[in-house]
C-alpha positions in Angstrom: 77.9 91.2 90.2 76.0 94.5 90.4 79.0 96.5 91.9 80.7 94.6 88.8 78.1 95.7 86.4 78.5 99.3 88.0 82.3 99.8 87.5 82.8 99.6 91.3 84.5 96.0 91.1 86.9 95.0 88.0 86.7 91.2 88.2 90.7 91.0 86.6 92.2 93.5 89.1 94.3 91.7 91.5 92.5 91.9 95.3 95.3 93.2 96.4 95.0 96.6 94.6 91.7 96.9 95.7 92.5 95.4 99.8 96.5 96.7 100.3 96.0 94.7 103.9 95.7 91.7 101.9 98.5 88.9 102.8 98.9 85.3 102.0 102.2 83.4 103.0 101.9 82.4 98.9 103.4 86.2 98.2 103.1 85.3 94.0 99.6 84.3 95.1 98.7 87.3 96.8 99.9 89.6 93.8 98.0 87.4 91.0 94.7 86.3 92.7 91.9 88.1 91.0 87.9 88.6 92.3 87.2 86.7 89.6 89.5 83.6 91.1 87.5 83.9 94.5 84.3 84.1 92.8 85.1 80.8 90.9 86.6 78.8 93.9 89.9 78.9 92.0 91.7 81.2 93.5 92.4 79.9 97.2 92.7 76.7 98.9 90.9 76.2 101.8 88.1 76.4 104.7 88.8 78.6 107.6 86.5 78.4 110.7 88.0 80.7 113.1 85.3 82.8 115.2 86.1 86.1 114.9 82.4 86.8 116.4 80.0 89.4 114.8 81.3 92.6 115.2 81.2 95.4 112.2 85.3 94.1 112.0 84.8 90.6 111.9 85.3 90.2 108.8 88.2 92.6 108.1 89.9 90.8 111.3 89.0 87.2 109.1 91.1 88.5 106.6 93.6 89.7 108.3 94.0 86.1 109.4 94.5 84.5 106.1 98.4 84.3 106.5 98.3 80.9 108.2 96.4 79.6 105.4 98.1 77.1 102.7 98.3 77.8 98.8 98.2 74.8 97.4 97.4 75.2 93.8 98.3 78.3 91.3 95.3 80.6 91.5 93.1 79.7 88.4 94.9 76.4 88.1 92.5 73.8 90.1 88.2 74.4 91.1 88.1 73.8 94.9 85.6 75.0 97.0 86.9 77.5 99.5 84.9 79.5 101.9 87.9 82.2 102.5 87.7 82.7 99.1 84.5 84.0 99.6 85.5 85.8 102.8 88.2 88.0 101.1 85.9 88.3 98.2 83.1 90.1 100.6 86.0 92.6 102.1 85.8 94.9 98.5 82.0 94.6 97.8 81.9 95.5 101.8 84.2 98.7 101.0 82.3 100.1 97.7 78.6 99.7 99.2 77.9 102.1 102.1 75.3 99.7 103.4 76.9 96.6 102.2 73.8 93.8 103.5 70.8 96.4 102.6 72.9 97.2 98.9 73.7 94.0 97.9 71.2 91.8 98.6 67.6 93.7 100.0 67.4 96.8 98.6 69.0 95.0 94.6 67.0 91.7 94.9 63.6 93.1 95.8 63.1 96.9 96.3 64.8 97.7 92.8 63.8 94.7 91.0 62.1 95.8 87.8 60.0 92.4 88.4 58.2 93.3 91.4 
């Protein structure tokens, strides 16, 4: 939510203005679903376990993936946990921090807490 709070991540943009490599085999799904709809678990429908090991592209080859996955529901339409969600959800807030794990969680929960 801080790249949110920054203007770095609109919520309402579709993801797939902000990842073109996006692809679903839903095509009206992949234009409509929104960070906010991954955020929320309403946006995909699904678990998806595949190893892609823990390489700097793991994640960008995860996504790349997410063809073979079902849409079931409308985005916005049903609340369903879904850990891809949360996969193609870390692909923008990856892209807009230039130390993504230090930015978004260390150096925003601790170092610049104005608590601590």
């Amino acid at each position: 939510m801080r790249l949110v709070d920054a203007g770095r991540i609109d919520l309402e943009r579709p993801i797939k203005e902000l990842l073109e490599d996006f692809v679903l085999s839903d095509k009206g799904a992949e234009e409509k679903i929104t960070m906010k709809h991954l955020l929320t678990h309403t946006g995909m429908k699904g678990d998806y376990f595949k190893d892609f090991g823990y390489g700097k592209d793991a994640l960008e080859k995860l996504v790349r993936n997410m063809p073979s996955l079902p849409q079931i529901n409308p985005p916005g339409r049903i609340l369903s946990y879904c850990n891809s969600g949360f996969y193609v959800a870390g692909r923008p807030s990856k892209k807009q921090s230039s130390n993504w794990f230090l930015s978004l969680s260390v150096w925003r929960t601790f170092i610049s807490s104005p608590k601590i």
